[in-house]
C-alpha positions as a printed Julia matrix, in Angstrom:
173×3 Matrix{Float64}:
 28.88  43.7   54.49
 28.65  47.29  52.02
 29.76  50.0   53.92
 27.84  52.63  54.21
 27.79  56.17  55.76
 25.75  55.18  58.42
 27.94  52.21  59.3
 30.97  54.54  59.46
 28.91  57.04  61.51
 27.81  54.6   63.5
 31.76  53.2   63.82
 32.85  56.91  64.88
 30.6   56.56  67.62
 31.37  53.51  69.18
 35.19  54.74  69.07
 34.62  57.93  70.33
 33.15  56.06  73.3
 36.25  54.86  73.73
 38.04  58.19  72.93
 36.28  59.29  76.18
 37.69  57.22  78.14
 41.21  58.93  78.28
 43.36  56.57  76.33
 46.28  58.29  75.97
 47.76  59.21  79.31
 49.44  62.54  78.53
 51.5   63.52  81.61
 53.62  60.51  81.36
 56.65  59.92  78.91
 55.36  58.21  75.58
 58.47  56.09  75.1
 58.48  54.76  79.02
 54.86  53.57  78.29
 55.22  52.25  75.21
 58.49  50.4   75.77
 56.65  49.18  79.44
 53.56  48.0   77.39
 55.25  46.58  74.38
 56.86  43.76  76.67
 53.65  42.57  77.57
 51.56  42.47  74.47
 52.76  39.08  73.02
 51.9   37.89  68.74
 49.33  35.71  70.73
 47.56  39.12  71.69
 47.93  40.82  68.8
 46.74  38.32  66.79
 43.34  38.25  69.46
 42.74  41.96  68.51
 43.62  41.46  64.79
 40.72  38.81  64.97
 38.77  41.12  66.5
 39.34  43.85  64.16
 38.7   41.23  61.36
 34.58  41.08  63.16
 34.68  44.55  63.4
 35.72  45.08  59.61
 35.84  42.55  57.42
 39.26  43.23  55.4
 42.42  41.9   55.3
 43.63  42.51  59.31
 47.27  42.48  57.94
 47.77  46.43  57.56
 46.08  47.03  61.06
 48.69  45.63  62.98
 51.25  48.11  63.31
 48.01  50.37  64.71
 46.72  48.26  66.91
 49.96  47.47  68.51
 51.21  51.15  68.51
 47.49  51.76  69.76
 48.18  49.03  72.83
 51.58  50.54  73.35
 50.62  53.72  73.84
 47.88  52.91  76.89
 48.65  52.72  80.76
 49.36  49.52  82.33
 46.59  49.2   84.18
 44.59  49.47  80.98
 46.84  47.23  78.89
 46.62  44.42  82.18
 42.75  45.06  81.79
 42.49  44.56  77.58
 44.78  41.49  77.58
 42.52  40.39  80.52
 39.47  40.63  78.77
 41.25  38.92  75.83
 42.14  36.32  77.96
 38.92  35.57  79.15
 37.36  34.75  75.88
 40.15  32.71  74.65
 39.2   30.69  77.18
 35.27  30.86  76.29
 36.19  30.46  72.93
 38.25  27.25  73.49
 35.52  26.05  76.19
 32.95  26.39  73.25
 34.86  25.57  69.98
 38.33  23.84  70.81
 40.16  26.46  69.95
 41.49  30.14  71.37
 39.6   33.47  70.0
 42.55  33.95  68.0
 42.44  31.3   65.78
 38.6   31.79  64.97
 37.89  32.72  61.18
 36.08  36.1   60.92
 32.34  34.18  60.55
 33.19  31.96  63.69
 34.21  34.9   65.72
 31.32  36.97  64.65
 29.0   33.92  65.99
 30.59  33.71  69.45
 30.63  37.31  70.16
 26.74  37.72  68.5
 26.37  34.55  71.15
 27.72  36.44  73.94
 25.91  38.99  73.01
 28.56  42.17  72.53
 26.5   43.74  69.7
 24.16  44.6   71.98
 25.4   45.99  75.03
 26.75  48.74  76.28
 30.18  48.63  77.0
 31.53  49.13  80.7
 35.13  48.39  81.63
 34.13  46.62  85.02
 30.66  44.66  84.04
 29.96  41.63  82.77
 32.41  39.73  79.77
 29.97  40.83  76.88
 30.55  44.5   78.11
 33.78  44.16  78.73
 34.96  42.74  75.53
 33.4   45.39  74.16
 34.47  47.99  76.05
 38.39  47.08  76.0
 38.11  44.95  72.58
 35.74  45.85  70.27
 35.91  49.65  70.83
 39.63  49.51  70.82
 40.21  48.38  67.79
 37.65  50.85  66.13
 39.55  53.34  68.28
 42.86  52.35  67.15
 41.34  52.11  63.08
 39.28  55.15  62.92
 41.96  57.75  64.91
 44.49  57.01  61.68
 44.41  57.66  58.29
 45.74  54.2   57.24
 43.04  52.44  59.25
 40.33  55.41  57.67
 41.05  54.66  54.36
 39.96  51.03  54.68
 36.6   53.09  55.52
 36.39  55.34  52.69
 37.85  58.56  54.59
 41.5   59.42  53.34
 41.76  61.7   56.45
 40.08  61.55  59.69
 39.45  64.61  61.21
 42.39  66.3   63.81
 44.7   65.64  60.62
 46.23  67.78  57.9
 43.06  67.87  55.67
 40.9   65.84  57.71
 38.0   68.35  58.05
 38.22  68.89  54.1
 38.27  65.28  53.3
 35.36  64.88  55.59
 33.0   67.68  54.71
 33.08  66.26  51.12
């Protein structure tokens, strides 16, 4: 898939949606959360919403790691409970369907079940049905979690996203 400016414009969008959504609880203490959160996001999990990230954008998932589990750290409980919910729920579609978890789909397998399920074309509501769920707590979460950092940017083609040192340069250009 060539990336293109609309693509990434398109990409900005979908995470802003999730920006919106008030991921980052402020009044709270970052290192209570994050130590809280990090005892319940297991490699199983992480390895869900590297798959995921690997449908999203097709590159090696390896480098997003440390940002999507500092990105699941950093949410409330009762969002974390909610994303490893969803994630839960189509492991087990995926192994009712396939044989085997979400996790351990290649990139084209997990691009058919969710196209199946039909995430790529709803809109994403934390309480509705699986498709717009996954898409709300998955899908948009991971393009959060890439497209808020300028490690995960630069897999885009932006060296800076903007709310950085340089990021409204880097993007005007």
């Amino acid at each position: 898939m060539k990336l293109t400016r609309r693509r990434t414009l398109l990409g900005l969008a979908g995470a802003g949606s999730a920006a919106s959504l008030g991921a980052y609880d402020l009044t709270a203490d970052a290192d209570t959360d994050a130590d809280s959160a990090e005892r319940t996001v297991t490699r199983r999990d992480v390895d869900g919403l590297l798959t995921v990230a690997d449908v999203v954008h097709p590159a090696d998932p390896e480098p997003f790691e440390p940002l999507i589990r500092g990105y699941v750290g950093r949410l409330s409980d009762e969002r974390t409970r909610a994303l490893l919910g969803t994630l839960s729920e189509l492991d087990a579609l995926s192994y009712d369907q396939s044989g085997t978890p979400f996790r351990s789909l290649s990139a084209a397998e997990g691009r058919r079940l969710l196209k199946r399920l039909g995430v790529f074309t709803v809109q994403s509501r934390p309480e509705g049905t699986l498709a717009e769920r996954v898409r709300f707590h998955l899908v948009n979460s991971v393009l959060y979690a890439l497209l808020t950092n300028p490690e995960g940017t630069k897999q885009f083609g932006i060296e800076n996203p903007v709310g950085y040192p340089g990021g409204f340069s880097s993007y005007t250009e």
